[in-house]
PDB file of N, CA, C and O in Angstrom:
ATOM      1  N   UNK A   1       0.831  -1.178   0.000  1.00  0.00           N
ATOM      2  CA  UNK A   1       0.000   0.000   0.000  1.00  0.00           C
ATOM      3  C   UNK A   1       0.883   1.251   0.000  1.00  0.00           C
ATOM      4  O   UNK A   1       1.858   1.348   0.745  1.00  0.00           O
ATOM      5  N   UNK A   2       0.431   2.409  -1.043  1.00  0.00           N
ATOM      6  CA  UNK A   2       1.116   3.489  -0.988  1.00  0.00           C
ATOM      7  C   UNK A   2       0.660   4.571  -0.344  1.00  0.00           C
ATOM      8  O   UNK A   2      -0.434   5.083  -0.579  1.00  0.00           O
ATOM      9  N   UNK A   3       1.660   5.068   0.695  1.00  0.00           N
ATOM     10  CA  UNK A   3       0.914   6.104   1.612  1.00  0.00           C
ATOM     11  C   UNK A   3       1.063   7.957   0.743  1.00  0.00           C
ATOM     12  O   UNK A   3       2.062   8.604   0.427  1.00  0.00           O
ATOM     13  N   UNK A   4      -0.202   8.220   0.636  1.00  0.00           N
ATOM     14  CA  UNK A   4      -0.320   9.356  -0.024  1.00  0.00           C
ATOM     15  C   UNK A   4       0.368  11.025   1.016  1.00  0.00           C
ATOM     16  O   UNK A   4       0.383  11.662   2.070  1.00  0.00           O
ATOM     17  N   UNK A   5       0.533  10.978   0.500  1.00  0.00           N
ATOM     18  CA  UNK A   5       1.858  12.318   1.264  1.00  0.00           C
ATOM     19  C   UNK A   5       0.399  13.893   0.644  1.00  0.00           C
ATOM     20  O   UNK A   5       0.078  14.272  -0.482  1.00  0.00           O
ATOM     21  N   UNK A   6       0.034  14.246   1.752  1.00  0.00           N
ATOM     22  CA  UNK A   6      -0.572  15.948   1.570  1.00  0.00           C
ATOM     23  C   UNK A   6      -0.129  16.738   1.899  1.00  0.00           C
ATOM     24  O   UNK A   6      -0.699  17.732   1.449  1.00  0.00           O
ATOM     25  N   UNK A   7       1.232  17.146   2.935  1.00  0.00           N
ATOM     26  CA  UNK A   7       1.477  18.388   3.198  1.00  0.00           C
ATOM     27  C   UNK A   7       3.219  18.133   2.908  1.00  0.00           C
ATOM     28  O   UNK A   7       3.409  17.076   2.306  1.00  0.00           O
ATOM     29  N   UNK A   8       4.241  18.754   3.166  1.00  0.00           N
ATOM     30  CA  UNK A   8       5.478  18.832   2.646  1.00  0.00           C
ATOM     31  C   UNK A   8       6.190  18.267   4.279  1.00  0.00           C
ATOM     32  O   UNK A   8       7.062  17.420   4.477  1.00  0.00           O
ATOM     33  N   UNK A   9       5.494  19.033   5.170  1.00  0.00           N
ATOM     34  CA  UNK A   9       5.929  18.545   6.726  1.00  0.00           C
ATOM     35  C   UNK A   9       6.070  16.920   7.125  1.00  0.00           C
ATOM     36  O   UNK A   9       6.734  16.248   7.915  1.00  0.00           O
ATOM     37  N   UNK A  10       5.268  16.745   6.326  1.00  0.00           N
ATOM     38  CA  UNK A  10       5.030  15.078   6.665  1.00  0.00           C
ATOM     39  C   UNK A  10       6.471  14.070   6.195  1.00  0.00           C
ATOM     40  O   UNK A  10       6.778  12.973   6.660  1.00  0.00           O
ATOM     41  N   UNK A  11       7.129  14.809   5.211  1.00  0.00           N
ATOM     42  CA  UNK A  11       8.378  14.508   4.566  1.00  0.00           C
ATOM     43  C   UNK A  11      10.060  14.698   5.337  1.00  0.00           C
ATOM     44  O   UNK A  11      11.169  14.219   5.098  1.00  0.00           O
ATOM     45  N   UNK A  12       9.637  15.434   6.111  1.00  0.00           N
ATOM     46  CA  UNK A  12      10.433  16.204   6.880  1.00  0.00           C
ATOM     47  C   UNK A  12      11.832  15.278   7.790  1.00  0.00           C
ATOM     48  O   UNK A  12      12.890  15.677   8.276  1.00  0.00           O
ATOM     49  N   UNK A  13      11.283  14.112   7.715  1.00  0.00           N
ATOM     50  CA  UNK A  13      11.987  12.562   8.543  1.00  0.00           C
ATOM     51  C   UNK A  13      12.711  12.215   6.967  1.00  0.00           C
ATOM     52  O   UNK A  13      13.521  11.291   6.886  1.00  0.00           O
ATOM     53  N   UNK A  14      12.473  12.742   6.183  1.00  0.00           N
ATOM     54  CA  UNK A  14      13.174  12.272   4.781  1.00  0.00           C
ATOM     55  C   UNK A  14      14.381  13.518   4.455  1.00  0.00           C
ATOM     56  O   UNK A  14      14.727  13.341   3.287  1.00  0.00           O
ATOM     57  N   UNK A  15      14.905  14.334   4.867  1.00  0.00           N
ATOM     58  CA  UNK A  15      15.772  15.532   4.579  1.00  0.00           C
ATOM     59  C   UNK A  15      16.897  14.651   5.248  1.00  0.00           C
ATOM     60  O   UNK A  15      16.608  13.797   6.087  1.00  0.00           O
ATOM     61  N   UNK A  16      18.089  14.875   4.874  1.00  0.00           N
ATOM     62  CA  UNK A  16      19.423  15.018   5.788  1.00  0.00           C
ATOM     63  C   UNK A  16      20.515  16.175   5.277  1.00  0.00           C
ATOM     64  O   UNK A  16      20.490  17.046   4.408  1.00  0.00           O
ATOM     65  N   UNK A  17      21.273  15.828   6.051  1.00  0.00           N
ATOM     66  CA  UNK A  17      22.139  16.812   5.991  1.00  0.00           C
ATOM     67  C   UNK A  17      23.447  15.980   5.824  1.00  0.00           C
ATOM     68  O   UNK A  17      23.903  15.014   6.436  1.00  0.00           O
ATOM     69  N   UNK A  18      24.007  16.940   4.445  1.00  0.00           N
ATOM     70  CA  UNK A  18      25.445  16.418   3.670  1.00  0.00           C
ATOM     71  C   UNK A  18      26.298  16.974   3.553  1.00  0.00           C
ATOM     72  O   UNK A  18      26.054  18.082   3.075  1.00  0.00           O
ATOM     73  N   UNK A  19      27.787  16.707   3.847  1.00  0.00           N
ATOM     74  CA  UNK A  19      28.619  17.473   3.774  1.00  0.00           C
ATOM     75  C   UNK A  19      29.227  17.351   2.444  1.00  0.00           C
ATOM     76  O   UNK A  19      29.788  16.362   1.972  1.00  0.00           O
ATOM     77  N   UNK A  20      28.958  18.961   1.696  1.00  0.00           N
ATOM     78  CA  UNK A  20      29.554  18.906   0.290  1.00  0.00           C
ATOM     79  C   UNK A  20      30.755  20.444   0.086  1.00  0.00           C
ATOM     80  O   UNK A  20      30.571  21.660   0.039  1.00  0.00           O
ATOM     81  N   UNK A  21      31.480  19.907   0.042  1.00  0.00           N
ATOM     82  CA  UNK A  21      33.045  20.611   0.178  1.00  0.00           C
ATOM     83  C   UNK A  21      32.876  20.953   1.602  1.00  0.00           C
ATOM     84  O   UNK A  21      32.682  20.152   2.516  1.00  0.00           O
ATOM     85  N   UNK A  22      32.988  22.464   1.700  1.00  0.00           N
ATOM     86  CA  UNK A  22      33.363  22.679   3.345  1.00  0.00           C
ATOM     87  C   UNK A  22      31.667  23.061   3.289  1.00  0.00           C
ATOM     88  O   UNK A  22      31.484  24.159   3.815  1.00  0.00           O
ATOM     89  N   UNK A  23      30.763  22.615   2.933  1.00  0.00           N
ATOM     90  CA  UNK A  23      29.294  23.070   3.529  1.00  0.00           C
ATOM     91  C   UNK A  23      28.441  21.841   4.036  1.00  0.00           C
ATOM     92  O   UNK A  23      28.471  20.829   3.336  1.00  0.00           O
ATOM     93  N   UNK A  24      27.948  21.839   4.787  1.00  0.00           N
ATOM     94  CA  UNK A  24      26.719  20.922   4.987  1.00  0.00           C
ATOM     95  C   UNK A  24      25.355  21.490   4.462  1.00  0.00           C
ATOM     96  O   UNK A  24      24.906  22.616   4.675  1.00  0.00           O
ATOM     97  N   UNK A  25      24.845  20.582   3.805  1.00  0.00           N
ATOM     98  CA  UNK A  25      23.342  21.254   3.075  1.00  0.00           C
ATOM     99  C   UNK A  25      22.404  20.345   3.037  1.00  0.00           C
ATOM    100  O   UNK A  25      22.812  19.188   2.941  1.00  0.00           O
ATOM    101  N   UNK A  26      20.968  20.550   3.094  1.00  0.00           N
ATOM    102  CA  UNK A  26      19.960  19.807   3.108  1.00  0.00           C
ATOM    103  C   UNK A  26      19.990  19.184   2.116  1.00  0.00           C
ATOM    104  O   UNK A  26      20.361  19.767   1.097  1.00  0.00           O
ATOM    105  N   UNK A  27      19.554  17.561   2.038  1.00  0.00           N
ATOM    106  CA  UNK A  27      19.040  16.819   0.712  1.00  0.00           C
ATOM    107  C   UNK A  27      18.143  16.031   1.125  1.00  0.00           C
ATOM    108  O   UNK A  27      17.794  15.826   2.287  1.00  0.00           O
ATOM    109  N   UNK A  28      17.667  15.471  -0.060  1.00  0.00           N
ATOM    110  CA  UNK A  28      16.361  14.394   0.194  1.00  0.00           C
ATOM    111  C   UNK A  28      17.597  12.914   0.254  1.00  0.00           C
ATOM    112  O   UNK A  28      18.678  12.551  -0.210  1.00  0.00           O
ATOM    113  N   UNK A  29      16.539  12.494   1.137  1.00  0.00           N
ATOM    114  CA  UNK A  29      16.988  10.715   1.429  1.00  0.00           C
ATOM    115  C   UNK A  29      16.692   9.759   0.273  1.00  0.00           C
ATOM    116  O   UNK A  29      15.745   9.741  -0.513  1.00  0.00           O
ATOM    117  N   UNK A  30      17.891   8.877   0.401  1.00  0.00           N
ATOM    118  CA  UNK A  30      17.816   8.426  -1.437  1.00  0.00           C
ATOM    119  C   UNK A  30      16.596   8.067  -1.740  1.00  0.00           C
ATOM    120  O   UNK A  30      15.944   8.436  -2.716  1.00  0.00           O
ATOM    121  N   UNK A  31      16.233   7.233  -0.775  1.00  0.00           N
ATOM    122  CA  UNK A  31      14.153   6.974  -0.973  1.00  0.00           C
ATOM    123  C   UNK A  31      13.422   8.128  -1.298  1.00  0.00           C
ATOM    124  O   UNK A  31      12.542   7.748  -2.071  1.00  0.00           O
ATOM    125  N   UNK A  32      13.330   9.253  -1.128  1.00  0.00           N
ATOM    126  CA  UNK A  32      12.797  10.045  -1.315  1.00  0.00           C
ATOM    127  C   UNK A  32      13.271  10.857  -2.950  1.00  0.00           C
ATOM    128  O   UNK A  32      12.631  11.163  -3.957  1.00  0.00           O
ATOM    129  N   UNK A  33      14.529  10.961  -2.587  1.00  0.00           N
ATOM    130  CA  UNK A  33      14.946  11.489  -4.602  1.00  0.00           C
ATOM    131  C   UNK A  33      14.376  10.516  -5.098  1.00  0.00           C
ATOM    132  O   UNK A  33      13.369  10.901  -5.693  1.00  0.00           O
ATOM    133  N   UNK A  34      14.615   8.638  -5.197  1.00  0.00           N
ATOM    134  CA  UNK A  34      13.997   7.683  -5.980  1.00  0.00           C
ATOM    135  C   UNK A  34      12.373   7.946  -6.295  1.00  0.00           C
ATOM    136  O   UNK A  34      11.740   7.644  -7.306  1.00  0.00           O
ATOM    137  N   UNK A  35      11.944   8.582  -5.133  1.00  0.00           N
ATOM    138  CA  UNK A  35       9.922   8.490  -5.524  1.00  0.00           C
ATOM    139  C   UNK A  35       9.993   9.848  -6.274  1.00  0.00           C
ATOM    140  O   UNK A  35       9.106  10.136  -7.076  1.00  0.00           O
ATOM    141  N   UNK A  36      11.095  10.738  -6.014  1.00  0.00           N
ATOM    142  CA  UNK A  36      10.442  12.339  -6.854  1.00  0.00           C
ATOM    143  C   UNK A  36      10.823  12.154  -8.162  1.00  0.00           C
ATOM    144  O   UNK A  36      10.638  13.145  -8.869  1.00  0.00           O
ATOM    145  N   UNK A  37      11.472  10.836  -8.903  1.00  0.00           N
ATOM    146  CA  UNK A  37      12.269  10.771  -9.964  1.00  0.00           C
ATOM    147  C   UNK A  37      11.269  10.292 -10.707  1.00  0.00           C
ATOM    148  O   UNK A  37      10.891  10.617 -11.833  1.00  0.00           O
ATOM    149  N   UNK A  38      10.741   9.194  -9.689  1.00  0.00           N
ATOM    150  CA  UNK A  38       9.625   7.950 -10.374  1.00  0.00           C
ATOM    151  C   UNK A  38       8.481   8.819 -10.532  1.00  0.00           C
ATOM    152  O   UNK A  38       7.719   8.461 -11.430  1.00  0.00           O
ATOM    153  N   UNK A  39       8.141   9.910  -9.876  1.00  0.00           N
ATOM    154  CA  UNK A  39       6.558  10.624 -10.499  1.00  0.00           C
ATOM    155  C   UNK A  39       6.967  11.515 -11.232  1.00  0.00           C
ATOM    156  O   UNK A  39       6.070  12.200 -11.723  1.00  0.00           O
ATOM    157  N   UNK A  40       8.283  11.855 -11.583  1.00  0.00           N
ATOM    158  CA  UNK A  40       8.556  13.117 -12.908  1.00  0.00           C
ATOM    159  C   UNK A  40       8.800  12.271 -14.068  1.00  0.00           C
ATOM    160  O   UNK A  40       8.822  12.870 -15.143  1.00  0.00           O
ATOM    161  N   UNK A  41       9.047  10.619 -14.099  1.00  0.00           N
ATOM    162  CA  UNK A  41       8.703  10.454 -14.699  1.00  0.00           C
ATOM    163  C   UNK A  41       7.352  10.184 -14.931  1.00  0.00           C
ATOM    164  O   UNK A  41       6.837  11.088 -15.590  1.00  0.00           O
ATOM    165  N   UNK A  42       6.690   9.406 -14.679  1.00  0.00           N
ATOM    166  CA  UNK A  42       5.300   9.321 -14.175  1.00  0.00           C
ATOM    167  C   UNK A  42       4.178  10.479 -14.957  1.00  0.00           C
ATOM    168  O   UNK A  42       3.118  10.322 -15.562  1.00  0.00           O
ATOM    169  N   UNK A  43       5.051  11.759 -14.579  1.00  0.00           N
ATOM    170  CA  UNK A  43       4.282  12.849 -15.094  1.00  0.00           C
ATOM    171  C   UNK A  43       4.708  13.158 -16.407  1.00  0.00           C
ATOM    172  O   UNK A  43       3.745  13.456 -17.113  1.00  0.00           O
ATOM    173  N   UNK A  44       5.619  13.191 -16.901  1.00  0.00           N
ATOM    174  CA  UNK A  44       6.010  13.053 -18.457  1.00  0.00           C
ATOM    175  C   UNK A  44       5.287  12.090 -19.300  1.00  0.00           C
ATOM    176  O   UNK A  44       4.834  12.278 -20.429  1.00  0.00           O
ATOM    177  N   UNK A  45       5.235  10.662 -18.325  1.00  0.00           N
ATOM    178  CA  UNK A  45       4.236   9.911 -19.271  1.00  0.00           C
ATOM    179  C   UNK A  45       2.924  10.041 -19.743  1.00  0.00           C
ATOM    180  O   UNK A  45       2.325   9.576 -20.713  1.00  0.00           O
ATOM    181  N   UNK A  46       2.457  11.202 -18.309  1.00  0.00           N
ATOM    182  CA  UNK A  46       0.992  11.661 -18.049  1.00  0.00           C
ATOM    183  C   UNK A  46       0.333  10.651 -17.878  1.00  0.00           C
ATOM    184  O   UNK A  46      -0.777  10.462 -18.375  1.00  0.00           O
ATOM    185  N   UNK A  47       0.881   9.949 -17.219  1.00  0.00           N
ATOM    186  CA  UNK A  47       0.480   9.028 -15.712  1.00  0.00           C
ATOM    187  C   UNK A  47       0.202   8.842 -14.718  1.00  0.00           C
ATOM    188  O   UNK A  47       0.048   7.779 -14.116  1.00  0.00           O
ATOM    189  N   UNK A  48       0.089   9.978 -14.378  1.00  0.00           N
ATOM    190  CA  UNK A  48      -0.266  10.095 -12.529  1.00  0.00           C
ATOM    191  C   UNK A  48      -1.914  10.546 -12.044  1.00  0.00           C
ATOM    192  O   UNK A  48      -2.822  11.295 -12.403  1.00  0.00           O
ATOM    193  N   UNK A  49      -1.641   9.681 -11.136  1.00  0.00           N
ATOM    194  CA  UNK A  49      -3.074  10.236 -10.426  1.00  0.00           C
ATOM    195  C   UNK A  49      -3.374  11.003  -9.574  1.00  0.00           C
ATOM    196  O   UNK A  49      -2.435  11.606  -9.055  1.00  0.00           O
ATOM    197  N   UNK A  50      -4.843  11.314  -9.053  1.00  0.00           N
ATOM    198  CA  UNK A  50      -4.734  12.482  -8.337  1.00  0.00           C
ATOM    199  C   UNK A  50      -3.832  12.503  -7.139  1.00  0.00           C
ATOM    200  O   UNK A  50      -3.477  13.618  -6.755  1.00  0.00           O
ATOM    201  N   UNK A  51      -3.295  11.175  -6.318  1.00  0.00           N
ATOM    202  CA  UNK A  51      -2.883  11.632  -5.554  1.00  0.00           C
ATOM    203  C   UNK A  51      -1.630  11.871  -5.417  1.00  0.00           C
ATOM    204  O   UNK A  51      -1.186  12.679  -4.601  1.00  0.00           O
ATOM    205  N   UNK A  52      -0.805  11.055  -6.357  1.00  0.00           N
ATOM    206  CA  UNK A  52       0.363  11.062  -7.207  1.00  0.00           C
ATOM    207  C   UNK A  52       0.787  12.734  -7.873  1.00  0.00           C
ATOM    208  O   UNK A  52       1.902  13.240  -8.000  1.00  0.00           O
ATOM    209  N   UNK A  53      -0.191  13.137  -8.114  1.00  0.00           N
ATOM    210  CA  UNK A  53      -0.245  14.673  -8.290  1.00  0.00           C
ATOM    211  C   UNK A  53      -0.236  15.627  -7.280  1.00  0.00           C
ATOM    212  O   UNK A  53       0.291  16.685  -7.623  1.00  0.00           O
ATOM    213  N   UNK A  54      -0.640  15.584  -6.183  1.00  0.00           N
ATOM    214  CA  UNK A  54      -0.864  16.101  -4.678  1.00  0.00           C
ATOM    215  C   UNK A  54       0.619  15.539  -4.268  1.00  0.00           C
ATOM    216  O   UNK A  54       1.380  16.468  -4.000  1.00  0.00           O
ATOM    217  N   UNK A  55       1.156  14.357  -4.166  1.00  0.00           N
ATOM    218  CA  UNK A  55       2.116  14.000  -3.659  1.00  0.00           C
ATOM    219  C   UNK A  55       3.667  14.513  -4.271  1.00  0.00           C
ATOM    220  O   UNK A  55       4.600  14.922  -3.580  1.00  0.00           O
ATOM    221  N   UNK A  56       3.647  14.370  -5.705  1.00  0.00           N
ATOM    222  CA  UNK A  56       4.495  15.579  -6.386  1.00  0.00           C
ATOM    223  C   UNK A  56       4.592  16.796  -6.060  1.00  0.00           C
ATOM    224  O   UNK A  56       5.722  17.189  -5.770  1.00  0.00           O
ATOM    225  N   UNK A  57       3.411  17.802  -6.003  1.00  0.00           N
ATOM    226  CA  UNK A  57       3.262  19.014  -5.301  1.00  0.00           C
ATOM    227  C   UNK A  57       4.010  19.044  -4.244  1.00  0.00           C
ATOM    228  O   UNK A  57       5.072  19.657  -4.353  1.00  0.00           O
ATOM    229  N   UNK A  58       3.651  18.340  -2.810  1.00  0.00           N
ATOM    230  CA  UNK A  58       4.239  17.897  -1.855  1.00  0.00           C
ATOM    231  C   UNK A  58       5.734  18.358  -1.636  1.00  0.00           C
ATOM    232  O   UNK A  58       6.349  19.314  -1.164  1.00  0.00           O
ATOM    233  N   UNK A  59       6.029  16.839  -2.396  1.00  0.00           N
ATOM    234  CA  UNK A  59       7.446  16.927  -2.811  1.00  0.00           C
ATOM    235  C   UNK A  59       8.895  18.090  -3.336  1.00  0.00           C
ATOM    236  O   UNK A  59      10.066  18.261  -2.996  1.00  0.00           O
ATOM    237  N   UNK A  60       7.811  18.743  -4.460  1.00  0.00           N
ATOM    238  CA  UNK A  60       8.007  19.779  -4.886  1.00  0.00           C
ATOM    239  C   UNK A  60       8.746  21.245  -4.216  1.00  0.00           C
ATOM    240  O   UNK A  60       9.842  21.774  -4.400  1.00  0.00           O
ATOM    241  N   UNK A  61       7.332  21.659  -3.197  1.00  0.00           N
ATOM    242  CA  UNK A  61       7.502  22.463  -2.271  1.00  0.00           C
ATOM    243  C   UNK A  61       8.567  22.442  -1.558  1.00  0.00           C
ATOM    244  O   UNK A  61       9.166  23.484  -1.291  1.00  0.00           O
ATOM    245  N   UNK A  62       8.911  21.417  -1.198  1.00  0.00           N
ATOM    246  CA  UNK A  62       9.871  20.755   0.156  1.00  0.00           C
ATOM    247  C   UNK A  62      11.338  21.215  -0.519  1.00  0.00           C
ATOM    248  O   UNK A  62      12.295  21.603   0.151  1.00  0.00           O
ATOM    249  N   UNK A  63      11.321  21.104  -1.873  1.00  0.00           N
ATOM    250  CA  UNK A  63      12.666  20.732  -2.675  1.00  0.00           C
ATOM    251  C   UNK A  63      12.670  22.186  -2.478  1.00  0.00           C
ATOM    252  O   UNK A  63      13.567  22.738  -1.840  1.00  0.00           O
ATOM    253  N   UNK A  64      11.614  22.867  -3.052  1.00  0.00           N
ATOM    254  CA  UNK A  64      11.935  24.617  -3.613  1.00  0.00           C
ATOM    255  C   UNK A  64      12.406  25.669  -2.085  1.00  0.00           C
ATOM    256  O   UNK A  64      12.927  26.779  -1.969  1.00  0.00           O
ATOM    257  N   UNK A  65      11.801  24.425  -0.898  1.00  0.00           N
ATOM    258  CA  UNK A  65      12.560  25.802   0.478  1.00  0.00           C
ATOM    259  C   UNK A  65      13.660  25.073   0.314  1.00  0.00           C
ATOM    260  O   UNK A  65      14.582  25.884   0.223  1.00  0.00           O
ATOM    261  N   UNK A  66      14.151  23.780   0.209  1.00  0.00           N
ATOM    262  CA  UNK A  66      15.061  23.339   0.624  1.00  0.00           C
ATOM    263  C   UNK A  66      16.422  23.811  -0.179  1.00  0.00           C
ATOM    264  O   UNK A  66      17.508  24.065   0.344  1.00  0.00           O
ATOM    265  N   UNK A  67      16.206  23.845  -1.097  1.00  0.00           N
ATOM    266  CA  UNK A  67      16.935  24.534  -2.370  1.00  0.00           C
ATOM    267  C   UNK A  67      17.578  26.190  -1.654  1.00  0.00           C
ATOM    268  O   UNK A  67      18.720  26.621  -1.493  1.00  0.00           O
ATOM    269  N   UNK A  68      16.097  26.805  -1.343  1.00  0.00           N
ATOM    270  CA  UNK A  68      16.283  28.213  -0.905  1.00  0.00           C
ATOM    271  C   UNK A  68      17.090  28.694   0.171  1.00  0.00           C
ATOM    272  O   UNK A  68      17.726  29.747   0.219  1.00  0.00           O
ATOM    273  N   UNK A  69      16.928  27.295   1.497  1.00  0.00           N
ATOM    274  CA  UNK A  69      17.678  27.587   2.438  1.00  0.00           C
ATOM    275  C   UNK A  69      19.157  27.078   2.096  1.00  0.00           C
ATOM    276  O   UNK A  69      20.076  27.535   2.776  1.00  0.00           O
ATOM    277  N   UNK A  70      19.499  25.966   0.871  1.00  0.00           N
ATOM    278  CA  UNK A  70      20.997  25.889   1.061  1.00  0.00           C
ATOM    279  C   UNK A  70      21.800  26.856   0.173  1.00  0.00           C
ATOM    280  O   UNK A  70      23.012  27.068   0.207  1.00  0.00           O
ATOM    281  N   UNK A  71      21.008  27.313  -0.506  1.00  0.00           N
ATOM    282  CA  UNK A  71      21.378  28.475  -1.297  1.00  0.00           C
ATOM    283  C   UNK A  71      22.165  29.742  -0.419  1.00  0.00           C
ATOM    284  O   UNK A  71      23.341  30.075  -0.568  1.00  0.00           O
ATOM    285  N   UNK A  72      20.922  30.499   0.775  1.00  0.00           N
ATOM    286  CA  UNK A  72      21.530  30.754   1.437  1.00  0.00           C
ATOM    287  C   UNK A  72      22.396  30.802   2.505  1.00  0.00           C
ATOM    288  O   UNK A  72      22.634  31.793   3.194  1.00  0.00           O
ATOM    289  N   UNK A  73      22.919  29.558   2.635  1.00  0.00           N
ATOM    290  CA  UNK A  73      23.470  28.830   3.829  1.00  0.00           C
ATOM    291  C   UNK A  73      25.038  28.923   2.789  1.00  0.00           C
ATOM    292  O   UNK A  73      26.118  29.407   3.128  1.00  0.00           O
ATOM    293  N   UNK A  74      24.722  28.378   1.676  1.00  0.00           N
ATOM    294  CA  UNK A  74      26.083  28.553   0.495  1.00  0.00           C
ATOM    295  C   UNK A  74      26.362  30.059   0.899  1.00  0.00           C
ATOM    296  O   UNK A  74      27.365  30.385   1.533  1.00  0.00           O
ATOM    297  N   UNK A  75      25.102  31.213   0.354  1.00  0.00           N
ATOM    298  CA  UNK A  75      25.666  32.470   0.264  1.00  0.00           C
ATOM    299  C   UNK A  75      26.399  33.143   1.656  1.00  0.00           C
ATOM    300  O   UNK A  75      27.281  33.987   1.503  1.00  0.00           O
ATOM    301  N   UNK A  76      26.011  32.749   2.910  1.00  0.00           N
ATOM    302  CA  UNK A  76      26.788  32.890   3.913  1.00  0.00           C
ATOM    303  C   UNK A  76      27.685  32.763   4.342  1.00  0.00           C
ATOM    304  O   UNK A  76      28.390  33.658   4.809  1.00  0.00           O
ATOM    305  N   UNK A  77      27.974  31.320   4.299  1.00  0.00           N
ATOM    306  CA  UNK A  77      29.559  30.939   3.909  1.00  0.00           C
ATOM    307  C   UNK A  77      30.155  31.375   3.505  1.00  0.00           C
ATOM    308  O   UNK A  77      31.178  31.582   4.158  1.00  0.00           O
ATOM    309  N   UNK A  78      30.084  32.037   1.777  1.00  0.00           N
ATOM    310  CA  UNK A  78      30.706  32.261   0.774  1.00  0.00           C
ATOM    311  C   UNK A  78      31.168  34.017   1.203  1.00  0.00           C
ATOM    312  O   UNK A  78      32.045  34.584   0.551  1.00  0.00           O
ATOM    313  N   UNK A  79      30.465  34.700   2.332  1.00  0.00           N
ATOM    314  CA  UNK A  79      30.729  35.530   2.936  1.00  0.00           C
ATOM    315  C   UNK A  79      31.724  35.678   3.769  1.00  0.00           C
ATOM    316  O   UNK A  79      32.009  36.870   3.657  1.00  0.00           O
ATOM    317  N   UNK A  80      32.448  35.199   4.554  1.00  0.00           N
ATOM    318  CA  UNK A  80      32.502  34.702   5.556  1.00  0.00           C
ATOM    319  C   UNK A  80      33.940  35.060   5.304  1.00  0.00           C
ATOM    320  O   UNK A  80      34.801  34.778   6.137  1.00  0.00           O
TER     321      UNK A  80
END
């Protein structure tokens, strides 16, 4: 059974933290890149269902702060 994911928080046990050169930065847990890979494809095929669509969204969101905060976590550093 596949558990349908509605809010981005719920994902939140799926983030870690990686050390890439001298930074540590948020990423998704390989399980988690593997399911956002499998519904982009999924969605290219125009395959997905509604909740598969909600759960992408999800996903989505999570990536776009997560992105935002290592961005600025890079730009701080890079201050420094």
């Amino acid at each position: 059974m596949v558990t349908t994911i509605k809010k981005p928080s719920s994902l939140i046990h799926e983030i870690q933290l990686e050390k890439v050169e001298e930074w540590c930065l948020f990423k998704f847990s390989t399980s988690l890149q593997l399911r956002l890979e499998s519904l982009l494809d999924r969605k290219k095929a125009d395959q997905l269902t509604p909740d598969e669509i909600t759960e992408l969204d999800a996903i989505g969101e999570l990536d776009r702060i997560f992105t935002h905060i290592n961005a600025m976590l890079t730009a701080q550093n890079a201050n420094k």
